[in-house]
N, C-alpha and C positions, 0 to 999 in steps of 0.2 A: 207498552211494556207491562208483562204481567205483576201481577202484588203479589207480593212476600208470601207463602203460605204452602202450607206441607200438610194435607190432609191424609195423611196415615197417621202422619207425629199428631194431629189436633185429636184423631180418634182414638189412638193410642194413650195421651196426657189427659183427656176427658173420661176414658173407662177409672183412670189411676185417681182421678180428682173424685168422681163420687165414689169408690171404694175406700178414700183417706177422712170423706167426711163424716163417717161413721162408724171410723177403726178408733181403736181404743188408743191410750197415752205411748202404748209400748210400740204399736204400729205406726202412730206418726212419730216418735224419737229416731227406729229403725231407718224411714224415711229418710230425715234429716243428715244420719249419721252416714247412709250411702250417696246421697246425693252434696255432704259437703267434702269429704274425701274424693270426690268424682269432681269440684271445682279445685281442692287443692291443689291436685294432681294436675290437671290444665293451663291453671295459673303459674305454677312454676316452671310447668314444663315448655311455656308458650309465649309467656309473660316476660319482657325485660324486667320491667321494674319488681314483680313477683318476686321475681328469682332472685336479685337483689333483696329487694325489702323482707323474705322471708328466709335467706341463706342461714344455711347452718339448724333449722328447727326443722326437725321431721315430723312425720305425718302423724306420730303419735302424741305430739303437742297438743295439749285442748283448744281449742279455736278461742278460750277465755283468755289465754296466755301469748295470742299472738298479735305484734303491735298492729295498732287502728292507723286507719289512713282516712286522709280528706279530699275533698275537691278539690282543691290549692293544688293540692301533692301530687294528684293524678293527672291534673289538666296539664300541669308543667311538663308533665313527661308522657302525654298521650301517645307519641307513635311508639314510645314503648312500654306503656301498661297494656294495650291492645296485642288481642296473640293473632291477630290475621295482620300479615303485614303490608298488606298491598290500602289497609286503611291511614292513610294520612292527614292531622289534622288542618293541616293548610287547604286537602282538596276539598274535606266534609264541609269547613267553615264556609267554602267558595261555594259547595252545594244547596247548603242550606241558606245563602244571600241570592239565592235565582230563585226568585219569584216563578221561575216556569220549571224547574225541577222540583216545586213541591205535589207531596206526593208520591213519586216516581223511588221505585227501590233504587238503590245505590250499589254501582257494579253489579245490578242485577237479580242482588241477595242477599240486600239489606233493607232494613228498617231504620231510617235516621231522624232524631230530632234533637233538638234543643230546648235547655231549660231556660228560667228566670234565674235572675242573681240573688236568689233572698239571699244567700249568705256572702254576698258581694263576690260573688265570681259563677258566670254564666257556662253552662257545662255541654258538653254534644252527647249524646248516647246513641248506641247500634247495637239494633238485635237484630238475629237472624233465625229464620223458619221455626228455628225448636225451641226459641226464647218466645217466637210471636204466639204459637200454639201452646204455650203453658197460660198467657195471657188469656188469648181466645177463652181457654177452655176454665178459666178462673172468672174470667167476666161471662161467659153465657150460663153457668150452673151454679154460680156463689153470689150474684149480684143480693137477690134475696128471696125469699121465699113466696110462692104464688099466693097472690094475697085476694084472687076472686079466682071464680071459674071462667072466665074472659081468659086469664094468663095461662089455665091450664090446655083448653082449646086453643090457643093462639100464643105460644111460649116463643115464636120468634121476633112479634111484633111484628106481623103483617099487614096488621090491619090497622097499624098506627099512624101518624103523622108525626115521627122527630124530630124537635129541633135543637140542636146545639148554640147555646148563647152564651158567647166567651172570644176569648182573644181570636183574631185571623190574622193573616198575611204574612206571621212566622213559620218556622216550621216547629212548630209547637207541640206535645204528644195527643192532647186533646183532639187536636183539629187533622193531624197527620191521620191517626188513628180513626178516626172519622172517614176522612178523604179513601185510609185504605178499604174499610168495609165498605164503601160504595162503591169501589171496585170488583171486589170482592162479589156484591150480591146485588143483582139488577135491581130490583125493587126497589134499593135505597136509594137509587141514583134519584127517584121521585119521590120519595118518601122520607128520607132523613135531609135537612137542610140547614146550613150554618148561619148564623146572623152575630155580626161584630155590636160588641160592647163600644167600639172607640166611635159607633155615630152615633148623633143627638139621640137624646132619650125619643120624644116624636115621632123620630124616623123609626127607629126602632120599635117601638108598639105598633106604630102602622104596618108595619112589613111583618110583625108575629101578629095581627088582626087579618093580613089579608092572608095568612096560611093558617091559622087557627090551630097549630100543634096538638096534640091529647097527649103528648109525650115532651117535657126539656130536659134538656141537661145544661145545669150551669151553674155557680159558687154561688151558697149562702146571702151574697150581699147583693145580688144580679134577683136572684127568686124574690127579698122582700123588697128590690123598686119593682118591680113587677105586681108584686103584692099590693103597693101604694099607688101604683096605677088604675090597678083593677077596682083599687075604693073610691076613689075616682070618677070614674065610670068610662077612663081611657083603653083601658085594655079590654077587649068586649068579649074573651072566649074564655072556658074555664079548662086547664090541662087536668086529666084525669092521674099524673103521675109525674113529678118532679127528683129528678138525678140529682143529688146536690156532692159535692167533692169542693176541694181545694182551698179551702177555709174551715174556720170554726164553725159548727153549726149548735148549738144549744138550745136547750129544750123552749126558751121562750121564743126564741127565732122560729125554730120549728110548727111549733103552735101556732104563730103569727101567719106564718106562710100557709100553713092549712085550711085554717079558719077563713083567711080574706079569697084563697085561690080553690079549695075546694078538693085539691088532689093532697092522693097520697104525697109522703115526700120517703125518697129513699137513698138515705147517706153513704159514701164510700170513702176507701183511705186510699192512696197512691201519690207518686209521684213519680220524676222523670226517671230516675234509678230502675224504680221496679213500679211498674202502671199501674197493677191493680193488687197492694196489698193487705186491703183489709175491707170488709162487706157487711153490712148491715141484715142482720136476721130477725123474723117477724116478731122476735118479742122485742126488736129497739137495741138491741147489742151488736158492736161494732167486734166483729172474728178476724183474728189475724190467721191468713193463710199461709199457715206454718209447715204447711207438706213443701214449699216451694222457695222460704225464704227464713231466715234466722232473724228477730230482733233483741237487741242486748241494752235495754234503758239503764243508762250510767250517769252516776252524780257526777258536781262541777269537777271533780279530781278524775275521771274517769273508772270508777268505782262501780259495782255493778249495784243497783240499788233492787233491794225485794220486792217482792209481789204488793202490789196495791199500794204502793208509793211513786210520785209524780216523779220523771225523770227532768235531767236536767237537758240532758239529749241521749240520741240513738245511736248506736252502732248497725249499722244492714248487713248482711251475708246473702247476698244473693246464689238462689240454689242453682238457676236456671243459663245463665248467659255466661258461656262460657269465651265468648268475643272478649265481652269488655271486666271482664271477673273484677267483685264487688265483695272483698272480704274486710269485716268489719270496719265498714265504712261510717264516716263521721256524717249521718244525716242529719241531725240539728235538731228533730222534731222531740216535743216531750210527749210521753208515751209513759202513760201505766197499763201495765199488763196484771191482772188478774188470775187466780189459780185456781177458784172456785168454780166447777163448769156451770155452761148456762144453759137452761129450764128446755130451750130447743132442740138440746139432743146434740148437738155437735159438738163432735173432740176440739176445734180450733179452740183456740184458746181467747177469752176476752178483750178487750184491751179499749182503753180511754185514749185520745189524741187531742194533742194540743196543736188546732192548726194556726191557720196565719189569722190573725188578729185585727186587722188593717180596719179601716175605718169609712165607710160613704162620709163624703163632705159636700155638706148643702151649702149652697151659695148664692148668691143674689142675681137672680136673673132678672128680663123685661119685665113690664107691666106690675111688679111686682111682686110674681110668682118666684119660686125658689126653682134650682137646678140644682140636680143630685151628681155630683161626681164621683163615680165609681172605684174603688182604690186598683180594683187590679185594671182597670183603662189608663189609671193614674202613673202607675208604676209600670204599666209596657208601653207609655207614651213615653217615659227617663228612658229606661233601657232600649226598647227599638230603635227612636229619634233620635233621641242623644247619645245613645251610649255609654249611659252612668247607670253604675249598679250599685254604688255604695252611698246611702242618701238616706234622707228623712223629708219630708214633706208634712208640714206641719199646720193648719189652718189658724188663722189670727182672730178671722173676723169674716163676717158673707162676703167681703170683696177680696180679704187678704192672704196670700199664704205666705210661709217660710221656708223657702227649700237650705237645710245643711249641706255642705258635702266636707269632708274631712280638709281636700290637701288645701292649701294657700297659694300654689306657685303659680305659673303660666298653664300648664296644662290643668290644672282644676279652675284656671279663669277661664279660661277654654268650654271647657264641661258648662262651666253655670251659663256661657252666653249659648249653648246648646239645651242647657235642659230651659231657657227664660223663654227663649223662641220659640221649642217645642211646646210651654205648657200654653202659651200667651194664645196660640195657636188652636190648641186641642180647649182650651176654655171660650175660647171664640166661636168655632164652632158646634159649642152645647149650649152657648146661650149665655155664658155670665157675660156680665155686663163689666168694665170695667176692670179688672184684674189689676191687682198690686204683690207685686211677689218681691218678699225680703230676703235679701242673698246672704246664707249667713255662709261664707268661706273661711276655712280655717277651723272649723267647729268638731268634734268627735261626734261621731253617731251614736245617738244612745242606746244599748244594748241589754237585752236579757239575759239570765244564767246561760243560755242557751249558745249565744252567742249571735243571736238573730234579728233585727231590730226590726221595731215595730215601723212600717216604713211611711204608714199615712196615717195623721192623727187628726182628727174630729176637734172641732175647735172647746168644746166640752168637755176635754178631758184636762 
């Protein structure tokens, strides 16, 4: 089956992306204001729950005045927030648990994945040709700026070795996305290659030793054990350019990861809602790509908070996908936007991101070396395995952890002898030695203004 993909719309959305990156304030507001009336108009006209949850406000309402919506809100009533209706969330979920339909468009023309639960509820997303080519054309021209004349000669990466090191065997946007451009373009089918986070660290350096990447992409906390291997003298290659997304990345992290690996490092913003919005430019400034998408950072009352002050969370307006329509959606993330333009010339606007927080936890392995447990292997061993999205996992001591979960009843006795098995399992085979895990049931998750918890803590903290 062929992949998702409309090459007139990608040629088309890529002439419009570099003429917006260097249109002035008035050129991209015009943007914003024809292409969010061209989602209103869609969503009501297409949308159940739209047309409900916006009855009665016409189109001349400000998009600041019209009520926000969450995950919660929307998953409950997915077959009718979606305007195609031949998507149904019973068959997606059943697609996206077949191991042998990942990958594989959906009815032929679609793009589907699945998120994580940070905010304790796991979400499906579907775009189709003219959502997937704003992406494309946002991720090949926005990633970031050619930082050698290597990139200018060779702006496809042809001449790379990629590797993707991060979650597998869901249908997850990372790895979907991946899986489609390999479709996509022969070349990568040998040249781009996935490697899972969930086996032993060992195995894993062995297996990016014996393909030597110059190119990865993978979180923050995944680049510095890689970094701590390399000091080491475990990891024996140096990548000439490291992707980093999905976490916090901070300037001493960054430095860390440079210094010991030797590559660039180049940070992005996205998530499963909308892939790729926001791109790191040669002077170090993270640009929201605002030709394509609206973000609204609002204090804990849902207040819209000013320029260069930390949000407590996001609202998203997705400009693009008019399937699954994304208007002032409850993203969670804290986000400072900025007014002041940056030194590189682009109209996109600034903006600071508060990502996920989580924590590597060392623990006591054989011979009495340490083993690193990765948090997002940590946290899509709960959610995959077990099927718990709402949790804390909390580290005691090098042998001990504390997993919370809220409820008390049979079904959250349930859950913990599901998440006990799966972690006893997944720390078995990285090595620790011993494992003691304190079941704390009945407990509150502890949570940020945000509403987001920090889901794996470092025993240090």
């Amino acid at each position: 089956m062929a992949p998702v993909f409309d090459p007139f719309r990608l040629a088309s959305v890529s002439l419009d992306v570099l003429a917006a990156g260097r249109a002035g304030p008035g050129a991209l507001a015009a943007r914003q204001r024809t292409r969010l009336a061209r989602m209103r108009e869609a969503a009501v006209r297409a949308s159940r729950f739209y047309r409900e949850h916006l009855a009665g406000i016409g189109p001349e309402v400000p998009l600041a005045e019209l009520p926000p919506v969450t995950r919660q809100a929307l998953m409950a009533r997915f077959d009718d927030w979606v305007t195609d209706p031949q998507l149904r969330l019973a068959d997606l979920k059943a697609f996206t648990a077949d191991p042998d339909a990942f990958g594989q468009a959906y009815l032929g023309r679609y793009v589907v994945w699945e998120s994580s639960g940070t905010s304790h509820q796991p979400g499906i997303f579907v775009q189709d040709a003219a959502t997937m080519a704003v992406y494309d054309a946002l991720e090949a021209l926005r990633r970031s700026a050619p930082l050698s004349t290597q990139r200018w000669s060779d702006p496809l990466y042809l001449s790379e070795r990629l590797a993707f090191v991060g979650v597998l065997g869901g249908h997850f946007a990372s790895h979907v996305s991946i899986e489609r451009l390999r479709q996509l373009n022969p070349w990568m089918r040998h040249n781009f290659r996935s490697f899972s986070i969930l086996q032993p660290v060992a195995e894993l350096v062995e297996a990016l030793n014996s393909y030597a990447p110059t190119v990865i992409a993978t979180y923050p906390t995944v680049a510095v054990l890689l970094a701590d291997e390399a000091r080491r003298g475990a990891l024996r290659f140096r990548p000439r350019e490291l992707w980093t997304g999905g976490e916090t990345l901070g300037p001493a992290v960054r430095r860390r990861i440079e210094q010991v690996l030797g590559g660039t490092v180049r940070n992005s913003y996205g998530a499963s809602e909308f892939l790729t919005m926001g791109w790191e430019c040669g002077h170090g400034h993270m640009h929201l790509n605002a030709d394509w998408l609206i973000l609204e950072p609002i204090d804990e009352h849902g207040y819209a908070v000013p320029p260069g002050q930390p949000s407590c969370s996001t609202l998203l307006t997705h400009l693009a996908n008019t399937v699954q329509p994304l208007i002032r959606y409850d993203l969670g993330d804290q986000v400072t936007v900025f007014d002041a333009p940056c030194a590189c010339g682009s109209s996109m606007p600034v903006i600071e991101v508060q990502g996920r927080r989580d924590d590597p936890v060392v623990m006591a392995g054989p011979g009495g070396r340490s083993v690193t447990l990765l948090p997002m292997a940590l946290t899509t061993v709960i959610e995959e395995q077990a099927g718990v999205y709402d949790f804390q996992l909390r580290q005691v001591d090098a042998r001990t952890l504390a997993l919370r979960l809220p409820g008390d009843d049979e079904a959250a006795a349930a859950a913990m002898a599901r998440c006990r098995a799966a972690l006893h399992a997944f720390a078995t085979a990285q090595g620790v030695q011993g494992l003691r895990l304190l079941e704390e049931s009945g407990q509150p998750v502890r949570r940020g203004r945000s509403g987001k918890a920090c889901r794996v803590i470092a025993g240090s903290h």
